[in-house]
PASEMAR-261480 format. One line per 4 residues: number of its first residue (from 1); for each residue x, y, z of N, C-alpha, C. Coordinates in steps of 0.02 Angstrom, whole numbers. Layout:
<pts>
NUM = X:Y:Z:X:Y:Z:X:Y:Z | ...
</pts>
This chain:
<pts>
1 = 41:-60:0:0:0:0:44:63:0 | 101:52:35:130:124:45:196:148:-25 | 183:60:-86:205:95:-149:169:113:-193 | 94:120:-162:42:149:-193:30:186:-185
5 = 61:221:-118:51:279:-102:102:329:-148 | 157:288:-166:216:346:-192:202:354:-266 | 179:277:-293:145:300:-373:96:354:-355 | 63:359:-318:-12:409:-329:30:472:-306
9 = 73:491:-276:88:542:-261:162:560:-353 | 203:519:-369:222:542:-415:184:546:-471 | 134:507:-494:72:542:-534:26:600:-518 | 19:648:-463:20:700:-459:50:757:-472
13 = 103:723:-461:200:769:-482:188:789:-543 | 169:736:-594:187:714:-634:135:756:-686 | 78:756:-674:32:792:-711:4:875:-687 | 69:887:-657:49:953:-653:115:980:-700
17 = 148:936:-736:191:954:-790:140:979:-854 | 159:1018:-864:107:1034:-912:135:1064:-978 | 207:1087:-1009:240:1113:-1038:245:1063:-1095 | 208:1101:-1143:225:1077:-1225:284:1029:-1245
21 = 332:1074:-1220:404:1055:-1247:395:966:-1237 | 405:958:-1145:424:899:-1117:349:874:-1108 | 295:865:-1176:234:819:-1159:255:769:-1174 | 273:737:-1221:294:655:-1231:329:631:-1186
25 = 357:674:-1153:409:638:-1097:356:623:-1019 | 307:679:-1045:260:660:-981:203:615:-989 | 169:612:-1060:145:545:-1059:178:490:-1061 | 251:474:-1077:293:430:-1055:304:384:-976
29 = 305:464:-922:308:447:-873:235:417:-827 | 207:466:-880:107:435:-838:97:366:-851 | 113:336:-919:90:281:-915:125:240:-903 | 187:236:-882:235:209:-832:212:192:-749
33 = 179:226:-710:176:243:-677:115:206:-661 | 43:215:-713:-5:175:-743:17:107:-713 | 60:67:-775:80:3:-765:87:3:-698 | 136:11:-662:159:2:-604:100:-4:-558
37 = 61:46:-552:2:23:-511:-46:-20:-539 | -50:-40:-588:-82:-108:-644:-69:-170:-604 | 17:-166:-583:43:-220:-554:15:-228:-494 | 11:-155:-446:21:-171:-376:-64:-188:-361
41 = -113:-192:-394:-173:-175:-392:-175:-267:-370 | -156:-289:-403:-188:-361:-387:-162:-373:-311 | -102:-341:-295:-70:-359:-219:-99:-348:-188 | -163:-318:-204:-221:-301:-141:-249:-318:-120
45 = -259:-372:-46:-297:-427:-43:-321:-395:38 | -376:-431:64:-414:-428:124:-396:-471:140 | -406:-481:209:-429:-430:278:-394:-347:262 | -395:-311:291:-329:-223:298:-351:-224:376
49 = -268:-205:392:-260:-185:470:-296:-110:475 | -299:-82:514:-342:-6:538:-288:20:505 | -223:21:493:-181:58:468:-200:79:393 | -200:7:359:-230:19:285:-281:15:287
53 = -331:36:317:-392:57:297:-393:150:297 | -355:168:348:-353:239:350:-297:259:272 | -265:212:262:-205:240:187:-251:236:134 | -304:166:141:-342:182:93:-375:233:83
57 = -394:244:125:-452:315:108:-416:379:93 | -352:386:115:-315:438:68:-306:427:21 | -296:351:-10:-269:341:-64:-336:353:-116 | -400:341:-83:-443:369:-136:-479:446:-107
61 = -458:475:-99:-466:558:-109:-388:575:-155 | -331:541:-148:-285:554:-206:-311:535:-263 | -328:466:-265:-334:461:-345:-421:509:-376 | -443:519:-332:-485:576:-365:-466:611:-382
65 = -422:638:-370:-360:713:-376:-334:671:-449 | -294:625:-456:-256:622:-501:-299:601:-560 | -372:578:-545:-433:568:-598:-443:647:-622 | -452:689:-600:-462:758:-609:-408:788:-668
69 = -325:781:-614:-280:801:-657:-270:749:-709 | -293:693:-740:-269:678:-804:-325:689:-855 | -386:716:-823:-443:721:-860:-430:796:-910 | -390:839:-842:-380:905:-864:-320:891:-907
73 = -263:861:-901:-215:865:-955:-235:824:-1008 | -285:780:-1036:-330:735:-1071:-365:817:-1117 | -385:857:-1090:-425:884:-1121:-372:945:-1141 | -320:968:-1114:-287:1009:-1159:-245:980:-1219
77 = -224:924:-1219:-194:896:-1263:-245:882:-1329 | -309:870:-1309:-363:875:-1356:-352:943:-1387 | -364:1006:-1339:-363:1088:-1362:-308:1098:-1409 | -261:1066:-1402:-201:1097:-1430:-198:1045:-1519
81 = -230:1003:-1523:-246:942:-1579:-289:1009:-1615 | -350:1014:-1582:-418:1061:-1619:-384:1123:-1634 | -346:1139:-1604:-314:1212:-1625:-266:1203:-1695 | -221:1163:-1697:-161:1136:-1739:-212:1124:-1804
85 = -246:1089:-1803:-322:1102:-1872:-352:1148:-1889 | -358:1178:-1847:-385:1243:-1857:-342:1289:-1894 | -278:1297:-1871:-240:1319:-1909:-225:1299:-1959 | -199:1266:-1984:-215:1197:-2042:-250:1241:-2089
89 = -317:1242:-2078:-374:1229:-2129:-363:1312:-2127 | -358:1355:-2104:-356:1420:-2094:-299:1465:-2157 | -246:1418:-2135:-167:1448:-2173:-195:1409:-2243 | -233:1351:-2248:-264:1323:-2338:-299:1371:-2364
93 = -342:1399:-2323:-400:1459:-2365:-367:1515:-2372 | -291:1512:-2325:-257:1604:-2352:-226:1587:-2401 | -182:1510:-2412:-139:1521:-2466:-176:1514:-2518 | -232:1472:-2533:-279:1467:-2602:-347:1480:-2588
97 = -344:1566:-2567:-443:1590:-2572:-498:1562:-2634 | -487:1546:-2674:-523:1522:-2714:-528:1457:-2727 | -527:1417:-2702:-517:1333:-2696:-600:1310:-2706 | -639:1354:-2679:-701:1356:-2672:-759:1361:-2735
101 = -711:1383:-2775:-715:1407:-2849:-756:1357:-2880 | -823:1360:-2908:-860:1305:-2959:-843:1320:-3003 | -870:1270:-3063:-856:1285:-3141:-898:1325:-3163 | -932:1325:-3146:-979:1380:-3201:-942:1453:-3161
105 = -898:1476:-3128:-852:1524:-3115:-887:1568:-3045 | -955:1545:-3003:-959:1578:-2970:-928:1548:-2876 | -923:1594:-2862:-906:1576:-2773:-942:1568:-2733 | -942:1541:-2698:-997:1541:-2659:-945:1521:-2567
109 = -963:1577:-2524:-930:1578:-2473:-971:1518:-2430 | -928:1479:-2389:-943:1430:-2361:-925:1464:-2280 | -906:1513:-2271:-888:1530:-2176:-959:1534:-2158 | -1010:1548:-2187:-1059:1577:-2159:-1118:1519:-2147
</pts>
């Protein structure tokens, strides 16, 4: 229990990294970290002394915390995907405004 306690606490560490640069290195380390408690999950067996019953219950108000923080870095990594398209499709309509162009020669604007 108490190397479950140090995964849940370095997956906290861990996702309050939030810097572009070093993201692959931090989904690297999250799902590292993942596994590891993958492993320790089955080591979890009943009866629990009063001791681990009180670790447990920190250990789940942490992993609510760390459900939170991967939901929130889950959803900027999404933002930053929707944005990168956006731009995309944005810098296509500046370099060729007329792409839109039918044959019979009229335009017809599609933003609207």
């Amino acid at each position: 229990m108490k190397v479950w306690r140090e995964v849940a606490e370095t997956l906290l560490k861990i996702t309050q990294q939030t810097e572009e640069a070093k993201r692959d290195e931090t989904i690297a380390n999250i799902e590292k970290c993942l596994d590891i408690r993958d492993q320790l999950h089955s080591q979890i067996t009943s009866p629990f002394t009063a001791e681990e019953e009180v670790l447990g219950k920190e250990l789940i108000e942490m992993e609510d915390n760390i459900q939170l923080k991967l939901a929130l870095f889950t959803k900027q990594i999404k933002n930053n995907i929707y944005d990168a398209k956006s731009k995309k499709s944005n810098m296509k309509n500046y370099v060729m405004p007329y792409s839109n162009v039918t044959k019979d020669g009229t335009f017809y604007d599609t933003k609207n």
